[in-house]
MIVOKE-820714 format. One record per atom (N, C-alpha, C, O): residue in three letters; x, y, z. Coordinates in steps of 0.02 Angstrom, whole numbers, plus 50000, padded with zeros to 5 digits. Layout:
BEGIN
ALAXYZ ...
end
This chain:
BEGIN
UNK449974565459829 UNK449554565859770 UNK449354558959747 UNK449594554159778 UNK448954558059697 UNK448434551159683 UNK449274549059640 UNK449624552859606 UNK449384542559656 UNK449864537759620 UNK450644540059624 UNK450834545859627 UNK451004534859622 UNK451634537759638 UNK451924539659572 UNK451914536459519 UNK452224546459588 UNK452544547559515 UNK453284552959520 UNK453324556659569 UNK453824553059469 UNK454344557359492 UNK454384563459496 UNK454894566659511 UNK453684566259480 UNK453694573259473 UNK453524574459552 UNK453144570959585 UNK453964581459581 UNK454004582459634 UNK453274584659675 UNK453134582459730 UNK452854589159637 UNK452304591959657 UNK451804592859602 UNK452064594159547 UNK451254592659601 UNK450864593259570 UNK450214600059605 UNK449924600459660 UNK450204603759548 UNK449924611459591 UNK449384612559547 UNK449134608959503 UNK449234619159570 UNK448764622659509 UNK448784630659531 UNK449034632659584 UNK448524633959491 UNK448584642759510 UNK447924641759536 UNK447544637459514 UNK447784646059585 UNK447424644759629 UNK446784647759599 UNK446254644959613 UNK446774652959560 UNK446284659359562 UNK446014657859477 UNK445624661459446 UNK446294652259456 UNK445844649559413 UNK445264645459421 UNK444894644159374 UNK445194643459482 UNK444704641359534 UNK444224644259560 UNK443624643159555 UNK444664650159605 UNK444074652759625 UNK444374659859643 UNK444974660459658 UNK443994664559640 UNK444194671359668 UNK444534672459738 UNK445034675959747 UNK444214669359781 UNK444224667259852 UNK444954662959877 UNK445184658159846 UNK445224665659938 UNK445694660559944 UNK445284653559969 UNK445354647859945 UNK444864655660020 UNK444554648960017 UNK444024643459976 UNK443664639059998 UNK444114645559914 UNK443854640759858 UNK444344639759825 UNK444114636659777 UNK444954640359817 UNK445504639459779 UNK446134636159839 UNK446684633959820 UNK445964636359895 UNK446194630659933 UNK445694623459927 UNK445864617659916 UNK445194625759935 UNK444824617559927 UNK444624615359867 UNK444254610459864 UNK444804618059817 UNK444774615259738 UNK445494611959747 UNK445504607159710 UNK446114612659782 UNK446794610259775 UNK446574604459826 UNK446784598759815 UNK446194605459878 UNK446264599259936 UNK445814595959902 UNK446044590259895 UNK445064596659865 UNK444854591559822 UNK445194586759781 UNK445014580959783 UNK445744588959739 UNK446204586159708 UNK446714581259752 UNK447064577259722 UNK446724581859824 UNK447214578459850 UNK447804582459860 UNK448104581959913 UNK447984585659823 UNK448474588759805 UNK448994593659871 UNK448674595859919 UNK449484594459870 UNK449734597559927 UNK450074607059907 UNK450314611559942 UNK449934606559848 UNK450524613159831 UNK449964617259803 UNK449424614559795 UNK450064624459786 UNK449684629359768 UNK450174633859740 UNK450664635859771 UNK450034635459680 UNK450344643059635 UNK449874649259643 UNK449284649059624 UNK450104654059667 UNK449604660059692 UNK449814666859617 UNK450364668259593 UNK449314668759606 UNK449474674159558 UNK448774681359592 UNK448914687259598 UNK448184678659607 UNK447894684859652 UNK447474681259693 UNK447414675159685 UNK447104685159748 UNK446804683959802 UNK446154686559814 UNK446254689859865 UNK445434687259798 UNK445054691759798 UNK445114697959745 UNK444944703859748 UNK445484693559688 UNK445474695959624 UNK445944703459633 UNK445864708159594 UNK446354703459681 UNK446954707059720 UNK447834705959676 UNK448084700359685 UNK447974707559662 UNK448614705459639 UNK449214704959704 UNK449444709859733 UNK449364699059716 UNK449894697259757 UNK450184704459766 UNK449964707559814 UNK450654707559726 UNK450914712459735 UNK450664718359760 UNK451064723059764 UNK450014719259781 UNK449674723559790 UNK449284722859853 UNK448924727459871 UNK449324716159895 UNK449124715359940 UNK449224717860019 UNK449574713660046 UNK449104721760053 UNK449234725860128 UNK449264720560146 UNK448974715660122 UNK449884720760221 UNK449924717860256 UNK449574712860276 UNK449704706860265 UNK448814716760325 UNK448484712160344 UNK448264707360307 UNK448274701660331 UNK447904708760215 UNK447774703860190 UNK448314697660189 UNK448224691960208 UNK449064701560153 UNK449504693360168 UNK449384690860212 UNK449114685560195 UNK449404691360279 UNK449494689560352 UNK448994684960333 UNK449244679360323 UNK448274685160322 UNK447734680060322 UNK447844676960303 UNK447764671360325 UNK448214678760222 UNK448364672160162 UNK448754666760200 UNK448604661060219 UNK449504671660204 UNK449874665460239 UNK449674660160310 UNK450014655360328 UNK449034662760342 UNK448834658360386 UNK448464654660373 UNK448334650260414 UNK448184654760320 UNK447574651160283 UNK447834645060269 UNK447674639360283 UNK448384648360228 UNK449034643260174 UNK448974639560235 UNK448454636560246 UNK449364639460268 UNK449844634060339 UNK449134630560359 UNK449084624660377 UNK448674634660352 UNK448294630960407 UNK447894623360361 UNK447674618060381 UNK447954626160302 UNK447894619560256 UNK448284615760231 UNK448214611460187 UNK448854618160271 UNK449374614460263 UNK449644612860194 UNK449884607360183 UNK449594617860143 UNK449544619760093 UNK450644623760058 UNK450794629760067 UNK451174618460024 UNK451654623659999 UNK451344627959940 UNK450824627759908 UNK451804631359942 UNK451824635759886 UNK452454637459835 UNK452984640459847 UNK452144633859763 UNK452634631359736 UNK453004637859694 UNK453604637159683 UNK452664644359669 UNK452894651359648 UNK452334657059648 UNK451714656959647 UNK452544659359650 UNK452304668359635 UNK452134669559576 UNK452614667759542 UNK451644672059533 UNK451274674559455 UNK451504682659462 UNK451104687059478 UNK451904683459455 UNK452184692059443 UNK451834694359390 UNK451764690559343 UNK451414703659387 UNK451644706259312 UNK452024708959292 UNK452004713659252 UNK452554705759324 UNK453154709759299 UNK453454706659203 UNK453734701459188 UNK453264712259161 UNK453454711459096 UNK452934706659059 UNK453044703259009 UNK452304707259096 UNK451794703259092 UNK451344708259011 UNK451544713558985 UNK450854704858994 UNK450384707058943 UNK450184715158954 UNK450124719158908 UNK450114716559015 UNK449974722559045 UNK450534726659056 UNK450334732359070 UNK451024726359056 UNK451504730059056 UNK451974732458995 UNK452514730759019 UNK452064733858962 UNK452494734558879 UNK453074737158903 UNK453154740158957 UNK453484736058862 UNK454044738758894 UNK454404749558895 UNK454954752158907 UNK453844751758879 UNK453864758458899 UNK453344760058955 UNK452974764958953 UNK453354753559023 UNK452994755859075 UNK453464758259115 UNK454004758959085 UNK453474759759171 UNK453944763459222 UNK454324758159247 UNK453964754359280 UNK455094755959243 UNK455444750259280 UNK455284751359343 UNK455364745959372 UNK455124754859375 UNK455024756159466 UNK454684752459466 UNK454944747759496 UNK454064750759446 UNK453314746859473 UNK453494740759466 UNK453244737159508 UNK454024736759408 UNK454364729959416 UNK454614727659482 UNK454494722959521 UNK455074733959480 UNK455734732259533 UNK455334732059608 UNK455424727159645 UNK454884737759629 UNK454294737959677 UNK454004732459692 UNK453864731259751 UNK453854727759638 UNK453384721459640 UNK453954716759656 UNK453814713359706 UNK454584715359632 UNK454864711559648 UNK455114712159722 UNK455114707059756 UNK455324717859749 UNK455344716459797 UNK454894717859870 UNK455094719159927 UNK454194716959843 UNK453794713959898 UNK453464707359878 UNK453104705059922 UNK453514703759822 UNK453524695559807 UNK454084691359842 UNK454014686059873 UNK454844695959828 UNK455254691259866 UNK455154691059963 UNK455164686660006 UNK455074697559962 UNK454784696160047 UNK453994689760043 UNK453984684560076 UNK453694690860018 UNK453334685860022 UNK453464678460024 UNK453264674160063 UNK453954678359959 UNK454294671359934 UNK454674669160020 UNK454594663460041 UNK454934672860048 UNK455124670960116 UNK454804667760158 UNK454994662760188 UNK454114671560167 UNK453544671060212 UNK453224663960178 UNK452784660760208 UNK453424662560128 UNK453004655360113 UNK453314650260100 UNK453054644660096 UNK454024651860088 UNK454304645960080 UNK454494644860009 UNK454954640959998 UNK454174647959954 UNK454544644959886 UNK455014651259856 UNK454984656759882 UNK455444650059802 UNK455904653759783 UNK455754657659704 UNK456074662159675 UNK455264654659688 UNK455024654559607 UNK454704661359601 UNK454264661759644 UNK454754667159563 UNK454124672959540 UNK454154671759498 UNK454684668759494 UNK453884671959442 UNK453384671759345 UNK453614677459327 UNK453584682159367 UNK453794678059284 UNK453834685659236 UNK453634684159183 UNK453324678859178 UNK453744688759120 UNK453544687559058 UNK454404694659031 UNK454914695359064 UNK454234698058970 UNK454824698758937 UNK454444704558896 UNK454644705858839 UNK454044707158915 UNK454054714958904 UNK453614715858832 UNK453994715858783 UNK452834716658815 UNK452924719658763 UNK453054724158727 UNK453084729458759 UNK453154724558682 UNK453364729658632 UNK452884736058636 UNK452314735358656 UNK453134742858616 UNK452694748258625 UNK452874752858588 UNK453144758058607 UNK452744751158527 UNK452944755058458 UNK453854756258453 UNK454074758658401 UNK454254754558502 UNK455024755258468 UNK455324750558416 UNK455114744758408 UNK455774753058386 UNK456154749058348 UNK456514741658372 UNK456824741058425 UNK456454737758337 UNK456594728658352 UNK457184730958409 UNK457084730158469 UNK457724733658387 UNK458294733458398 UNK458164735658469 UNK458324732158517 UNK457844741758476 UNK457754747258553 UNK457324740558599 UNK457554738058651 UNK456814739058573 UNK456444734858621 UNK456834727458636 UNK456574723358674 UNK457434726158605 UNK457694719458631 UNK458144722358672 UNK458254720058729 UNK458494727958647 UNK459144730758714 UNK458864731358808 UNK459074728958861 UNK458294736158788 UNK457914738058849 UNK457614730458873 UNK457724729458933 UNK457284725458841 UNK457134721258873 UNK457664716958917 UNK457574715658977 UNK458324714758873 UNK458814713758905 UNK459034715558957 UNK459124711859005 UNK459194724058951 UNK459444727958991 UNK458824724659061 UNK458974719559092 UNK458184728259074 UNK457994727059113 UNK457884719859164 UNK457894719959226 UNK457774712459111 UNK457844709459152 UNK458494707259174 UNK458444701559196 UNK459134709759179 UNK459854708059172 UNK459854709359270 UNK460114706359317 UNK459314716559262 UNK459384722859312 UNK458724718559380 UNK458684719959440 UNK458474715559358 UNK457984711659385 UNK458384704559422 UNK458354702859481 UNK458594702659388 UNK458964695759413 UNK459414698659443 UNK459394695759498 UNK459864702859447 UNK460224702559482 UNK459954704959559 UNK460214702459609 UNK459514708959562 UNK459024710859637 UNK458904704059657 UNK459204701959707 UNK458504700459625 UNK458314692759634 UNK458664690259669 UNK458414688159720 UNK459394689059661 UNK459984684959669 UNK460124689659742 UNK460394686959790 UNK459944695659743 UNK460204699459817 UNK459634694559872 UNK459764691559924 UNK459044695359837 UNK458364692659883 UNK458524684359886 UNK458284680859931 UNK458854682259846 UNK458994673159859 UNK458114669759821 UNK457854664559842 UNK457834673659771 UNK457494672059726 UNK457564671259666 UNK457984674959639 UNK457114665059614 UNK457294663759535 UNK456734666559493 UNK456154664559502 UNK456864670759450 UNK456374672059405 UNK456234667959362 UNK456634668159315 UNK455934665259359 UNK455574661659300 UNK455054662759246 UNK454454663959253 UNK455444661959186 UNK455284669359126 UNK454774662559105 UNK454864656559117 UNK454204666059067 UNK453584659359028 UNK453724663758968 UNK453934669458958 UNK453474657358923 UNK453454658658852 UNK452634659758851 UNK452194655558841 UNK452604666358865 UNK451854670558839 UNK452174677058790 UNK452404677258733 UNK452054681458836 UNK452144689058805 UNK452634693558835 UNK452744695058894 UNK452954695458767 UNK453354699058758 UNK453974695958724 UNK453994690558694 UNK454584701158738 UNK455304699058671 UNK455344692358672 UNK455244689658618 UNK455514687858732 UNK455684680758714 UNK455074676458723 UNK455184670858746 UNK454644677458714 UNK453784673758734 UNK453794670158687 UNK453444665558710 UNK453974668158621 UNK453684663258592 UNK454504660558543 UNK454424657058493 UNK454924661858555 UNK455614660358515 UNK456114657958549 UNK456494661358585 UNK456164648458531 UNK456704647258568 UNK457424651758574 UNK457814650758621 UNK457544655958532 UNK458394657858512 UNK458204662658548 UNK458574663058597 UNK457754667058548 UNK457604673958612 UNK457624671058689 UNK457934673558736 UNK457274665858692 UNK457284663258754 UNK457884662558783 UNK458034665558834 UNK458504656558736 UNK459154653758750 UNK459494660258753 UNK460024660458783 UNK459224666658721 UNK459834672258722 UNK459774675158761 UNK460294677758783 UNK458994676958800 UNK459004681158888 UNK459414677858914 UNK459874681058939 UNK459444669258920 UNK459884666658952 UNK460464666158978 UNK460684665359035 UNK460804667058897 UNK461314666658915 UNK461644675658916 UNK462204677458935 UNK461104680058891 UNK461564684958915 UNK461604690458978 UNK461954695358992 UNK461014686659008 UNK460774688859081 UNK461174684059115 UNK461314685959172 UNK461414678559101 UNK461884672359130 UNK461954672959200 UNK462484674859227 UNK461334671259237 UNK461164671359298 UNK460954666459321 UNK460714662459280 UNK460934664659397 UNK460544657059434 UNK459834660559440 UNK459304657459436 UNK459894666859451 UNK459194668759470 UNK458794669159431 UNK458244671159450 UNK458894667359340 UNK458494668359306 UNK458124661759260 UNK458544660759216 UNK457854659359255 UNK457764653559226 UNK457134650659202 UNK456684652459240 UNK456944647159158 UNK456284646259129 UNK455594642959159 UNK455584638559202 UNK455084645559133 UNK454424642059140 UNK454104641059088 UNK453974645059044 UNK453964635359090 UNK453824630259024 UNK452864630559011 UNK452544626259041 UNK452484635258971 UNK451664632858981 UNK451734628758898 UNK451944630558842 UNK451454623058923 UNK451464619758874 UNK450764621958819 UNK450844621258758 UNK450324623758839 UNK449844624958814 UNK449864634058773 UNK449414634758731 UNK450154637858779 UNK450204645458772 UNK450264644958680 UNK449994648758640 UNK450684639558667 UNK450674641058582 UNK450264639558531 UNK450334639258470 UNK449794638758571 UNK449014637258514 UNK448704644758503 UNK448454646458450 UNK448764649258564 UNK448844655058555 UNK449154659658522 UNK449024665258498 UNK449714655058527 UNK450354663758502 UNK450614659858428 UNK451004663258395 UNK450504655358409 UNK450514652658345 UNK451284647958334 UNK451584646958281 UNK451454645658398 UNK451934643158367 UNK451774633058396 UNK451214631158412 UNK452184630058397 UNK452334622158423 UNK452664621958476 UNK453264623358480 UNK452214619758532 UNK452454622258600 UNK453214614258624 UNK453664614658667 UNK453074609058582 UNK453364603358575 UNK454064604258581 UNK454514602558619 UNK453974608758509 UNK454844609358472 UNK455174615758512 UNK455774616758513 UNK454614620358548 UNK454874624058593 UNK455304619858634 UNK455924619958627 UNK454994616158680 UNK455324612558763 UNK455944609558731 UNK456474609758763 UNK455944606858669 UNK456564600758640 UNK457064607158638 UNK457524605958677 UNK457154613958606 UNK457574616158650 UNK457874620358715 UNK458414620858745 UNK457114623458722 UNK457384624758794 UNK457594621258833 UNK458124622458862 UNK457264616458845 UNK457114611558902 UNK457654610758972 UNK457504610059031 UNK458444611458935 UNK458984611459013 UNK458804616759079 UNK458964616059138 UNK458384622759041 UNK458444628859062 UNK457764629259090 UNK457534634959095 UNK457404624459110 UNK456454624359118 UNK456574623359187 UNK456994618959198 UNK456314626559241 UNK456274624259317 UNK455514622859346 UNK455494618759392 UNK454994625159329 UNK454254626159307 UNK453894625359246 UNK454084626659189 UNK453264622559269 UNK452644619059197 UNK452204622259219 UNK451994623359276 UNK452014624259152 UNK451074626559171 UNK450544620659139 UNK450824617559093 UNK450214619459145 UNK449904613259102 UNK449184616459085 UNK448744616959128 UNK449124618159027 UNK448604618158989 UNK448414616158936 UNK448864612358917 UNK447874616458886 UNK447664613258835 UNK447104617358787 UNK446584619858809 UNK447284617558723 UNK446734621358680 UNK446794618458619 UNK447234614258610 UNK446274620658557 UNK446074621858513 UNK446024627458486 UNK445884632558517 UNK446124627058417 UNK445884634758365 UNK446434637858332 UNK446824634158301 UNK446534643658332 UNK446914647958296 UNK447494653658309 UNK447114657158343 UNK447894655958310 UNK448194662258342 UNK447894664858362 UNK447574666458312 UNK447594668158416 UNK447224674658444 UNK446484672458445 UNK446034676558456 UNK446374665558434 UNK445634662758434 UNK445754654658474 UNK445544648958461 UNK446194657258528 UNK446124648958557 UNK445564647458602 UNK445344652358633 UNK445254641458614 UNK444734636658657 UNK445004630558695 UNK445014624758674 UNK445244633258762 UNK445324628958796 UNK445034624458811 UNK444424625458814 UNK445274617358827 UNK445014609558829 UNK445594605658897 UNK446104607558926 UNK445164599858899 UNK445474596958967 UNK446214595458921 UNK446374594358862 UNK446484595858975 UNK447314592358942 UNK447234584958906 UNK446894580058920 UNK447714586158853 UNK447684580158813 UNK447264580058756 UNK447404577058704 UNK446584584058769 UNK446094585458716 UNK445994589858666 UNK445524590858627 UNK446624592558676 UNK447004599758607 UNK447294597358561 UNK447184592258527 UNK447684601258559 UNK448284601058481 UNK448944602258515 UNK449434600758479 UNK449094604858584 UNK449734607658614 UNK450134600558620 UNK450744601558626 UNK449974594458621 UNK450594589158624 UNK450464586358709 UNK450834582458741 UNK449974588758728 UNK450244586658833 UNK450544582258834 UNK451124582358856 UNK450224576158807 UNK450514570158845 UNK451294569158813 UNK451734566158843 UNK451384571758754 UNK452004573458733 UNK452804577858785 UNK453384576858803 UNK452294582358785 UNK452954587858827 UNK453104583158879 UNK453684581758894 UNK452514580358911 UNK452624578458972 UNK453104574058974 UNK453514573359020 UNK453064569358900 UNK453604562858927 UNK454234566058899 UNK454704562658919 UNK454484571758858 UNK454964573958856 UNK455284575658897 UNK455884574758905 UNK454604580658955 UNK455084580159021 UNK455334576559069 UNK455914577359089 UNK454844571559098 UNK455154568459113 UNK455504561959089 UNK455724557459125 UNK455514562359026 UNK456184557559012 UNK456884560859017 UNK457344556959006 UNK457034566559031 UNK457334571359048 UNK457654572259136 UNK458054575259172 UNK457354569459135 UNK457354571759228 UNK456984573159258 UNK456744570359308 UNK456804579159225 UNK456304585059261 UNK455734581659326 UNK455344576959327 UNK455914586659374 UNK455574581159453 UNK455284588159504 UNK455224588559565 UNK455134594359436 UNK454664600359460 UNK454274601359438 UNK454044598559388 UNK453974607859484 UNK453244608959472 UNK452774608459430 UNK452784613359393 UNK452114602759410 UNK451614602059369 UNK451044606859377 UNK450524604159398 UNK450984614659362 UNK450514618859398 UNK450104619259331 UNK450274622059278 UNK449264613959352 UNK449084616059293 UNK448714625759296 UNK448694629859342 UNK448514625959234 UNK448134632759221 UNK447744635359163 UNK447814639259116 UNK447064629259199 UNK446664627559110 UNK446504634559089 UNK446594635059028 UNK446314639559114 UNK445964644459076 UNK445414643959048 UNK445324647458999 UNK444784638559076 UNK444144639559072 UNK443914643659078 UNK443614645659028 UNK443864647659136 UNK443634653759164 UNK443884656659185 UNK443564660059225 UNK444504658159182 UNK444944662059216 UNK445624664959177 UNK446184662559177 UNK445314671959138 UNK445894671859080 UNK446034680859102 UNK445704685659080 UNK446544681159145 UNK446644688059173 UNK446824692159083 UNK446384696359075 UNK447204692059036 UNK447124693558983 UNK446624697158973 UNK446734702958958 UNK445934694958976 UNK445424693858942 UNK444814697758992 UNK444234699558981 UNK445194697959042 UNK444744702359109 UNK444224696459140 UNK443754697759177 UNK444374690759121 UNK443954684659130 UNK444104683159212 UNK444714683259222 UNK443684681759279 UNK443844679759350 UNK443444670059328 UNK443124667559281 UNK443704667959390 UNK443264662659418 UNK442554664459427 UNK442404669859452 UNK441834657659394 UNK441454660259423 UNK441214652959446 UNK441654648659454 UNK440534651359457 UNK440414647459480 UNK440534640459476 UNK440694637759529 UNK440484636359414 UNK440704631459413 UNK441454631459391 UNK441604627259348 UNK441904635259411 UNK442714637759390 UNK443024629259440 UNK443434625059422 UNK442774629359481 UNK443114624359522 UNK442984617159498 UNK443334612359513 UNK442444616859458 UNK442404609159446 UNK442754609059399 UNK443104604059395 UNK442824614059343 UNK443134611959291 UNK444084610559280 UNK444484607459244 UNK444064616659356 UNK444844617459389 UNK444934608459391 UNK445284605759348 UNK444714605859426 UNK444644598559477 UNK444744593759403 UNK445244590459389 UNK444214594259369 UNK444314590359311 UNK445094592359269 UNK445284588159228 UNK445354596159277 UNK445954598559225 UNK446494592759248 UNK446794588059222 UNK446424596359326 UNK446714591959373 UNK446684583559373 UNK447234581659392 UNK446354579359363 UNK446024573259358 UNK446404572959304 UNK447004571959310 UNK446074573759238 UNK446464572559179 UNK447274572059190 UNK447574566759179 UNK447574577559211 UNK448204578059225 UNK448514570959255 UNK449034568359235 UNK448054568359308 UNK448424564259333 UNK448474557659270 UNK448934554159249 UNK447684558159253 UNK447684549559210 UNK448254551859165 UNK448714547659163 UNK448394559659114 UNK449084558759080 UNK449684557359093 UNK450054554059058 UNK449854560559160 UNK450324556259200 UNK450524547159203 UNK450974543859179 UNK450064545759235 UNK449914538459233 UNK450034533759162 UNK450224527859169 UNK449944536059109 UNK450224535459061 UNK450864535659030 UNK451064533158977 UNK451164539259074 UNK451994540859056 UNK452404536659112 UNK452474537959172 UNK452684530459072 UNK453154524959110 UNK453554530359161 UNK453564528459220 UNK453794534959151 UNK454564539759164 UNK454194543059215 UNK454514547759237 UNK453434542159251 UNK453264544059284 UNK453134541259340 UNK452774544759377 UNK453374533459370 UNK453064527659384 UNK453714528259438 UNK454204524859420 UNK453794531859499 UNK454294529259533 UNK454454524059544 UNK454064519659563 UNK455274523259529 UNK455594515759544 UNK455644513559603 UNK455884507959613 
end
């Protein structure tokens, strides 16, 4: 990647780019870049992909010589509440972890279930309950879930977050950090990371403006979310994983939004920015 720095990889989700695997490989090789986060394929959901389509993907991948740094599950995602059917989770997880094999990384995305008219109490047990029941499959497959602070029970509350944690108290389960998600969901994505942060194995890097439920994404750094902030928290920290940005210009599955035409330049620019914020952070400057 452009400049030496301690963070291990620097990625992006691919399909914020472009619909296509092959415009969302060469929006990543434009960048220089070596790693790729996959969440769909021809606007396909990973989990839903036949054989033959993987088969292409994964030859595509190699042949661009392209890792792959995690998996975008909907498992407990915006689309799912937590009175959907646990089968279609557990289903998805385990044809991601066969995948996760076939490519080499260990990481799937979840989210934490929204709510679907039960009582506080019913929807934190069942959320629990289920991802407790999730990690531990994970841990059979030799995969880590990595829960984001979007949607559902622990999506926006450090003490919900620290408490899946510790009461799912698993290796297979562990955090993904989008720095950008709380301009959305109304909280300070800052004072989030200060305490999750031991428990973060994955970054999403984005950037906005506006209001709860009225955000406008902007290049990183050009919001209100803190980037260049989180960033040096993390790595003044250690932290030496995945930078996957995921501006959400044009590409807001939420929102029924795909890649369209100029999705890739603006992908490329997120990317760019990313690096000059980097470059900025001493703690990023290999010794």
């Amino acid at each position: 990647m452009r400049g030496e720095t301690a963070v291990n990889r620097l990625a992006g989700i691919g399909d914020e780019a472009a619909v296509g695997l092959p415009g969302q490989i060469a929006a990543i090789r434009e960048l220089g870049w070596s790693a790729v986060e996959l969440r769909t394929v021809d606007g396909i959901a990973l989990g839903d992909l036949d054989a033959s389509q993987f088969t292409a993907m994964r030859s595509a991948l190699r042949a661009a010589e392209l890792d792959v740094v995690c998996l975008a599950s909907r498992i407990g995602n915006w689309a799912r509440p937590i009175t959907t059917p646990f089968a279609d989770d557990l289903r998805e997880l385990d044809v991601l972890a066969g995948q996760c094999a076939e490519l080499g990384t260990r990481f799937i995305r979840i989210m934490s279930y929204p709510n679907d008219g039960l009582p506080e109490a019913d929807w934190r047990d069942r959320v629990l309950d289920r991802i407790a029941r999730l990690a531990e499959r994970a841990a059979g497959h030799g995969v880590v879930l990595v829960h984001e602070n979007c949607a559902g029970w622990a999506g926006h509350d450090a003490e919900r977050m620290l408490r899946l944690i510790s009461e799912v108290n698993s290796p297979s389960l562990r955090l993904l950090f989008d720095v950008g998600n709380g301009i959305d969901h109304g909280y300070d994505a800052h004072e989030l990371l200060v305490r999750i942060l031991p428990h973060v194995v994955h970054v999403h890097v984005k950037d906005a403006v506006g209001t709860p439920g009225n955000a406008e994404y902007v290049l990183p750094g050009d919001g209100h979310a803190r980037v260049a902030e989180c960033l040096r928290q993390l790595l003044t920290a250690g932290y030496t994983g995945p930078l996957s940005i995921e501006p959400h210009f044009a590409t807001r599955p939420h929102e029924g939004l795909r890649a369209h035409g100029s999705a890739a330049q603006l992908f490329v620019q997120a990317g760019r920015r990313l690096e000059q914020l980097l470059r900025t952070c001493p703690e990023a400057v290999a010794s």
